[in-house]
N, C-alpha and C positions, 0 to 999 in steps of 0.2 A: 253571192257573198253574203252570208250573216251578220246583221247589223252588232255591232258589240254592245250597245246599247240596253234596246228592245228583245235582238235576237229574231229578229222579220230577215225572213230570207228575200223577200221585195226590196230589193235597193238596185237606186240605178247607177251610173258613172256619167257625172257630170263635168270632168275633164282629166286628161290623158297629157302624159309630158314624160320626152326620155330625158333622164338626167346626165350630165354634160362628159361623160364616157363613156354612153352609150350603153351600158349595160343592166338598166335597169328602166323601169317604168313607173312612174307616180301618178296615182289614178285616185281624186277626188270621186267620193260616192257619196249621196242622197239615199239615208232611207224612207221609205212611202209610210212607212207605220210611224212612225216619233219623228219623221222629217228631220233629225238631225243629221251632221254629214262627219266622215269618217277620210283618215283616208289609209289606201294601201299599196303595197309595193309589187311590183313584178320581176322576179329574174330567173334566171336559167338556172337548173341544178346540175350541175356535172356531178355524174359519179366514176370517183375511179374504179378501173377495172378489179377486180380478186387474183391476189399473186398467189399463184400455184409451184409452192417449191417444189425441189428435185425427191423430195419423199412421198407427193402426190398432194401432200397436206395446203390448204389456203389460207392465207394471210389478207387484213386490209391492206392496201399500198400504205407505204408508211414514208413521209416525207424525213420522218428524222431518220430512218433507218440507212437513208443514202446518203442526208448530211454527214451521217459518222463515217460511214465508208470514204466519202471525199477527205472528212477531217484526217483521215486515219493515212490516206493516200498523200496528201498534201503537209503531213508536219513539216514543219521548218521549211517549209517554201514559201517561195515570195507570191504567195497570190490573194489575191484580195477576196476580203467576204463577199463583196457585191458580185465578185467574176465567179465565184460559187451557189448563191444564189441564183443566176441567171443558169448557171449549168445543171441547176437540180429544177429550174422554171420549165427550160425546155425538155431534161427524162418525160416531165411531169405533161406540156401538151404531146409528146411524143408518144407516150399512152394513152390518150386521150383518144388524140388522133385518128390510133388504130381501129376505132370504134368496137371493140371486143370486150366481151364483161369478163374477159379474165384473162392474165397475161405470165408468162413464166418467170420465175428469178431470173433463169440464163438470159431473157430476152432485156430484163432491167439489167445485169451485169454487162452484156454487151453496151447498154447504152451507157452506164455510168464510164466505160475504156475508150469509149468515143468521143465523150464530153475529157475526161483527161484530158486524152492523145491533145485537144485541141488548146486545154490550161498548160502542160504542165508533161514535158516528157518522164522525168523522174517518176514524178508521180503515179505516170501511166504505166510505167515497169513495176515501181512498188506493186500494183493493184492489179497487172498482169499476174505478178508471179504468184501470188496468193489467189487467187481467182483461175488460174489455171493451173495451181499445183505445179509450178514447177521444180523441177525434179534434180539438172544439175548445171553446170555453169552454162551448158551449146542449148537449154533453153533460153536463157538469155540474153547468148548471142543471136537467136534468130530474132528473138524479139528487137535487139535494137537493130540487125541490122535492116530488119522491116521499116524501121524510122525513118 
């Protein structure tokens, strides 16, 4: 590590502590050139995978782009923001997950119908019928009667 300082890449670590969620590390450092001390951080980088739409083209993952699709599913129902954030949390380690650097639209739309199905039946036919182009009323009806 590069003292910020001086700029000595001699510096050592003089103490080490994860902070109280475990997801990071805070590490006092000494450097040997200017002996002054610094300190710095450690964490994990996740990166999300690359959506590859149905035209072959890729996109970043986009977390607003499924907040709207939820928003859009869920007008005028009764569901809470927190219960939609928590359902765009888990698409979100459910990509993750997969550990692939790249993942399909179809494989996020399936996952945004599952997250529905589990808020919000309305909803989840709203976001069926548009998402699978439905075509006339016995689409539908398969759909709910799959509920």
């Amino acid at each position: 590590m590069k003292c910020p300082f001086c700029g000595s890449t001699d510096t050592q670590v003089i103490d080490s502590r994860v902070n109280e969620e475990g997801d990071s590390i805070r590490r006092r450092r000494r450097c040997a050139g200017c002996d002054k001390r610094f300190t710095t951080y450690e964490v994990a980088e996740l990166r999300m995978p690359q959506v590859v739409k149905q035209n072959g083209s890729r996109a970043d993952f986009d977390r607003q782009k499924i907040r709207i699709s939820f928003m859009r599913a869920l007008n005028k129902r009764p569901v809470s923001t927190e219960l939609v954030d928590s359902a765009i949390q888990h698409i979100e380690q459910k990509a993750l997950s997969l550990g692939e650097r790249e993942i399909t639209s179809r494989q996020i739309g399936e996952m945004v119908m599952n997250e529905l199905r589990k808020l919000d039946k309305v909803a989840y036919i709203r976001y069926a019928s548009v998402y699978r182009s439905f075509q006339d009323v016995d689409d539908f009806r398969d759909v709910i009667r799959d509920l």
